[in-house]
N, C-alpha and C positions, 0 to 999 in steps of 0.2 A: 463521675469523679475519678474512676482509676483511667478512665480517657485519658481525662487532662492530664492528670499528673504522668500521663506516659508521654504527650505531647511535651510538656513543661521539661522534663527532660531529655527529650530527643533538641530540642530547640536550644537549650544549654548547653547539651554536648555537642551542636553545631557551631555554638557564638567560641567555642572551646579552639575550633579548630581553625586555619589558615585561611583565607578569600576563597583559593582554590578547590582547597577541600570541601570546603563549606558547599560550593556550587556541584561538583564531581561528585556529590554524595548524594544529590538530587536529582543526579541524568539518572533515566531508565524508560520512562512512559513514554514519551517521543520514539523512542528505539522499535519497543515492540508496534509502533504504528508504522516507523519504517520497513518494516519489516516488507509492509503490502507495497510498498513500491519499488522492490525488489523478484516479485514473484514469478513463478513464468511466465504466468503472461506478458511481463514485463520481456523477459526473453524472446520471445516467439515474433515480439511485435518489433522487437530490436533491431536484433537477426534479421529480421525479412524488409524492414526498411531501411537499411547496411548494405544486405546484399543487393539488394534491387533497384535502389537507387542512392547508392554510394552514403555523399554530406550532406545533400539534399535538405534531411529531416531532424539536422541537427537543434535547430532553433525551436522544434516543437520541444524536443527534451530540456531546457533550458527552461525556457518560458515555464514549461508545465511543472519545473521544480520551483520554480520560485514561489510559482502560484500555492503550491503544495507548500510550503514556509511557512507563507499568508493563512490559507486555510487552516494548518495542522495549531499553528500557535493560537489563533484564534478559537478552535475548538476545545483546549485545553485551557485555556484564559476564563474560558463560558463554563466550567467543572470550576475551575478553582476561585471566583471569584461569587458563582450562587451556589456553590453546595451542590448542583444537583446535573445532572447528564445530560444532554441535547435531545432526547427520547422522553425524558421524563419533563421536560419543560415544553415538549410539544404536547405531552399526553393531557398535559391540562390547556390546553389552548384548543384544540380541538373534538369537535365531535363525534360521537360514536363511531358512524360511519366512514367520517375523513380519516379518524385514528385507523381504522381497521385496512381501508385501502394505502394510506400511506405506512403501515406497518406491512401489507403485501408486498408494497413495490420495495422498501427496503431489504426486505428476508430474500425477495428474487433476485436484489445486487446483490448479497452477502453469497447467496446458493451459486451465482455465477463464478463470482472468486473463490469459492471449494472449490469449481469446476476445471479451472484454468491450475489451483496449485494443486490437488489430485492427482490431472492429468499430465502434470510438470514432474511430479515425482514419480510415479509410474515409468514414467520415458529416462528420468533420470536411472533406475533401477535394471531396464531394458538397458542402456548404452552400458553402463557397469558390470553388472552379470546376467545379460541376457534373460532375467526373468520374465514371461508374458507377460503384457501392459494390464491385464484385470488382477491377477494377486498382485503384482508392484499397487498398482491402485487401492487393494486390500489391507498392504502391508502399509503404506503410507496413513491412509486411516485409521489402524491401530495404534501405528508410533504417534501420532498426533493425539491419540486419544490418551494415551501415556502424557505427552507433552502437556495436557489440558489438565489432567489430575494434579500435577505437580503443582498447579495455579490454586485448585480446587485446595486442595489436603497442606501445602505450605505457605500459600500465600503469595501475591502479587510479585514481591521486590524477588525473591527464588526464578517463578516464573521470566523476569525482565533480562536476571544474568543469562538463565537457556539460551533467551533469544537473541540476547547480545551475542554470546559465545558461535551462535547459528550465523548471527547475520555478519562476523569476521570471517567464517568460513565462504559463506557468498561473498565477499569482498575478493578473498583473497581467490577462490575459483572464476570467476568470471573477470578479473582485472589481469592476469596473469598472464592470457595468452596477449594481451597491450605490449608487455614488455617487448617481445619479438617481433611483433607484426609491423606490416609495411606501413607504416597510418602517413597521407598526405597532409601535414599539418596546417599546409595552406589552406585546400580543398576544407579540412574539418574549420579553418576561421569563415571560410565561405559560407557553410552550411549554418552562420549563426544569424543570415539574411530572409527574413521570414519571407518565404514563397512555395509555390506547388505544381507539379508539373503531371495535372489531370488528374481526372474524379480518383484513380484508386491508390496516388499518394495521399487528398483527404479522408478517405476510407482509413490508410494507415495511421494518418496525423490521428484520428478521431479514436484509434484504438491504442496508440502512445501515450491519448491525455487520458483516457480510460485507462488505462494500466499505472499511471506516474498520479495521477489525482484521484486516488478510492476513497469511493463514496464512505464504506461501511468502516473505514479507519475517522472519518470526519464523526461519523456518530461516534466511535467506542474513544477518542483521545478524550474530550469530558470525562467519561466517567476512569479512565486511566488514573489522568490527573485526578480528580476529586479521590479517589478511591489510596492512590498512592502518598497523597499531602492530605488527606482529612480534611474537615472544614470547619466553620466559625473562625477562621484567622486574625488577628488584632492587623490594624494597616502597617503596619513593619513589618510584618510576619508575612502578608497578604504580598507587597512588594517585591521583598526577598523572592519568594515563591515565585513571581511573574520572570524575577531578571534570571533566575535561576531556569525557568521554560524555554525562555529566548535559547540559551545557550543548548538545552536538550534538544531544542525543534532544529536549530541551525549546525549540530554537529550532526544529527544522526541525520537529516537528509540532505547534506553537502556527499555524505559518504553512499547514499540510495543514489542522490544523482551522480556522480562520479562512477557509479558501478553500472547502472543505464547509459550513460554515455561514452563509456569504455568498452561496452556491450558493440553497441552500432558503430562506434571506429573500428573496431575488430572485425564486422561483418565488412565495412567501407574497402579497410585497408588488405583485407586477408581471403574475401570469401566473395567479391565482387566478380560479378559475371561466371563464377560455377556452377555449375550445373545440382540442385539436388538443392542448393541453400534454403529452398524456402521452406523449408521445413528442420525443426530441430535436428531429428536424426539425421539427415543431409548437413548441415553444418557443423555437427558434432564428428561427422567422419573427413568432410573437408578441414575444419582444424587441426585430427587430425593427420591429415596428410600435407600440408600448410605449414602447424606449425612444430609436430612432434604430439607422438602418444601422453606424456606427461600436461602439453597444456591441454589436450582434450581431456584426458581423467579428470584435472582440475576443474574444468568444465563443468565435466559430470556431475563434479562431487560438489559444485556449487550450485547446481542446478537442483538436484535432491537436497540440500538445505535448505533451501530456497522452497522447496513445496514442503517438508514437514514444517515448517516456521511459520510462510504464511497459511498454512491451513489451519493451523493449532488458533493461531488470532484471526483467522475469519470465522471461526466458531465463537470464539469469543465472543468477536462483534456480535453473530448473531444473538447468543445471552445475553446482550447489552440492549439488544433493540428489542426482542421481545418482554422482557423485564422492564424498561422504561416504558416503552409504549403501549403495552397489552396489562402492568403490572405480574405477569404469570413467569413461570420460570420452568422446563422441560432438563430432566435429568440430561448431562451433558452427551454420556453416550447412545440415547435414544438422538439427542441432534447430531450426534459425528453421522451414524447410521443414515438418517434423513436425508443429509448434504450430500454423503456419499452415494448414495444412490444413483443421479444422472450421472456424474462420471463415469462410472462404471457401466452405464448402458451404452456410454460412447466409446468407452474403451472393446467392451463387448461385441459392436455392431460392424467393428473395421473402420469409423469415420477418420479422415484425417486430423491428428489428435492437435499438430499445429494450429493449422486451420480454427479447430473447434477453439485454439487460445482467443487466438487472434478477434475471431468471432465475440468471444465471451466479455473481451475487453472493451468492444461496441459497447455492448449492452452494458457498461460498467458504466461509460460515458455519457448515456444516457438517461444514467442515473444521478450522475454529480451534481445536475440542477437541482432536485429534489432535497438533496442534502445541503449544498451552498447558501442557494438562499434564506429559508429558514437562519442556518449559522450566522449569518448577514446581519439578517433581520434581530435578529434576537440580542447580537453582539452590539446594534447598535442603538436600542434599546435603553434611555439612562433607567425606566423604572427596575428595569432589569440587571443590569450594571453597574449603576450609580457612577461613580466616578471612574471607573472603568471601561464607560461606554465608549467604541469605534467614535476617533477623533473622526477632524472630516475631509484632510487629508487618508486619510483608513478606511472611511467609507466609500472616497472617490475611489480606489485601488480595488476595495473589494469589487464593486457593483462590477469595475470597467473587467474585471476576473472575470466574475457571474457571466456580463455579456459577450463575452469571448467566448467561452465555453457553450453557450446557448449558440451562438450564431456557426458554431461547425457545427453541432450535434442535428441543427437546422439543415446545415448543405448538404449534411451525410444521408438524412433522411430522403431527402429531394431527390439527390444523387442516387440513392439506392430505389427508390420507388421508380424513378424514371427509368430505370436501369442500366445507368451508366455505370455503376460498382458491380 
């Protein structure tokens, strides 16, 4: 009863206010999802397909955002339209067994994306003030665990400003060295011709869509959305809600792609053919000697946003997916502790921490099947959607998504087992 009447009034003091308002007062849940296609390993995989092969792979970052539109709106569509989270609508569709192995393979995308923003702030910390990459690593895990409390103890729409406020700062650190740099604006319209030029541009294409398309943001936008709009909505209210997501899903990942793709014109236009690029701290010292110590700081300093941000909501996700699929729930800092772990063995061991991104965002890749379909499936579902089920223009777009995504993740495997990568 005190629900409703809090809803009843939230919903009157929105009919209260302007179109604009109205809509502006609903962004937030989209944001903290883009968050993950911002992260370092987004960086790493940028960087090294900029420097190494110029415009080349410009058309992967496109595609994979649009595709990231499709997915992201559709995941939130599926929370606010059944009440219940992508997790929790598989947990009753499947058996003991299938729940338990497809709740494995989610938890090891989720631990991979700790791994990749961990090791993103860590280096971020290292280029800043030279701190060793295991306490940066350390330290990054506690400010994340800070950042997860804030969710825990204030509540969601608190949490979404942080990450908003975090993810203006990656905007504005990683867009900033654009302004100066040499970018071929031809060369980047070229790079919008989908093509490849040998097994270890698709190794990279396959860790750009794994970086630009996460898996473990496909699970957690459901329960965002549901969790952030409530549920039982009357169909005005249900509507509003949908045109009100359109505009969160398409402002907050115009700004995720725009900052990916400013990433790799930067590596194209600025860091092409140096020496040292393929690895962050190599491009973070050619920027700055390229374009000045101030766009390198800014760099730095969006690259450390960029890992406390997305690690704070790759925990999260993790909470989302064992909660929906297992119904169990593990105090948050017993899971910061857990995720953190491999990082830190790799930061510990000396492996190359790029490398290990780059690497991490395979295996992300190879997860987005797993997540997609199901979403697919489910979205286009009427008992499940009723009149919100995937038109069939929407269903043709998704599947033709699906099999895109399957058919690299296929050539990467072939490629790398044959050992061409």
């Amino acid at each position: 009863m005190t629900q409703t009447l809090v809803e009843r009034n939230r919903e009157r003091a929105e009919r209260n206010r302007g179109p604009v308002r109205r809509i502006v007062t609903l962004l937030g849940p989209a944001f903290v999802a883009a968050v993950a296609y911002v992260d370092p390993g987004n960086v790493a995989a940028n960087l090294t397909a900029g420097a190494e092969h110029g415009y080349l792979l410009v058309w992967v970052l496109v595609a994979s955002n649009l595709m990231a539109v499709l997915i992201q709106y559709t995941s939130a569509k599926l929370g606010l339209v059944t009440g219940r989270s992508m997790p929790e609508l598989l947990r009753g569709r499947l058996r003991t067994r299938g729940r338990l192995a497809y709740w494995a393979q989610a938890e090891v995308v989720a631990a991979m994306t700790d791994l990749a923003e961990v090791i993103g702030g860590a280096l971020a910390l290292y280029l800043l003030f030279d701190i060793p990459l295991v306490l940066g690593g350390l330290i990054v895990g506690v400010v994340s665990l800070a950042l997860l409390m804030i969710q825990n103890r204030r509540g969601q729409r608190h949490f979404e400003f942080v990450i908003m406020g975090l993810l203006a700062i990656i905007a504005i650190g990683f867009m900033a060295g654009l302004v100066v740099s040499d970018t071929d604006w031809g060369g980047a319209a070229e790079g919008l011709i989908p093509r490849f030029d040998g097994p270890s541009t698709v190794l990279l294409a396959a860790s750009m869509l794994g970086a630009t398309v996460m898996p473990h943001v496909i699970y957690l936008h459901s329960s965002l959305a549901r969790d952030r709009h409530g549920v039982g909505h009357d169909k005005p209210r249900l509507r509003h809600l949908l045109h009100a997501t359109k505009w969160d899903v398409a402002v907050s990942l115009v700004i995720a792609g725009s900052v990916n793709i400013a990433m790799l014109l930067l590596a194209a236009g600025s860091l092409r053919g140096v020496a040292g690029t393929d690895s962050i701290e190599g491009a973070y010292d050619a920027i700055g000697t390229a374009l000045g110590p101030i766009i390198a700081g800014a760099f730095a300093v969006g690259l450390l946003a960029s890992g406390l941000a997305s690690t704070s909501v790759g925990c999260y996700a993790g909470a989302a997916i064992m909660g929906g699929l297992l119904h169990r729930r593990i105090p948050v800092w017993i899971r910061r502790s857990i995720t953190l772990i491999p990082a830190l063995v790799i930061l510990g061991v000396g492996a190359n921490p790029t490398w290990a991104l780059v690497i991490s965002q395979v295996v992300l890749s190879v997860g987005i099947p797993f997540a997609v379909i199901p979403l697919v499936r489910l979205t286009s579902d009427k008992a499940v959607m009723g009149e919100h089920a995937n038109s069939t223009t929407t269903k043709v777009v998704a599947w033709t998504v699906v099999a895109s995504i399957v058919a690299l993740n296929l050539a990467l495997l072939v490629l790398t087992f044959t050992g061409q990568v």
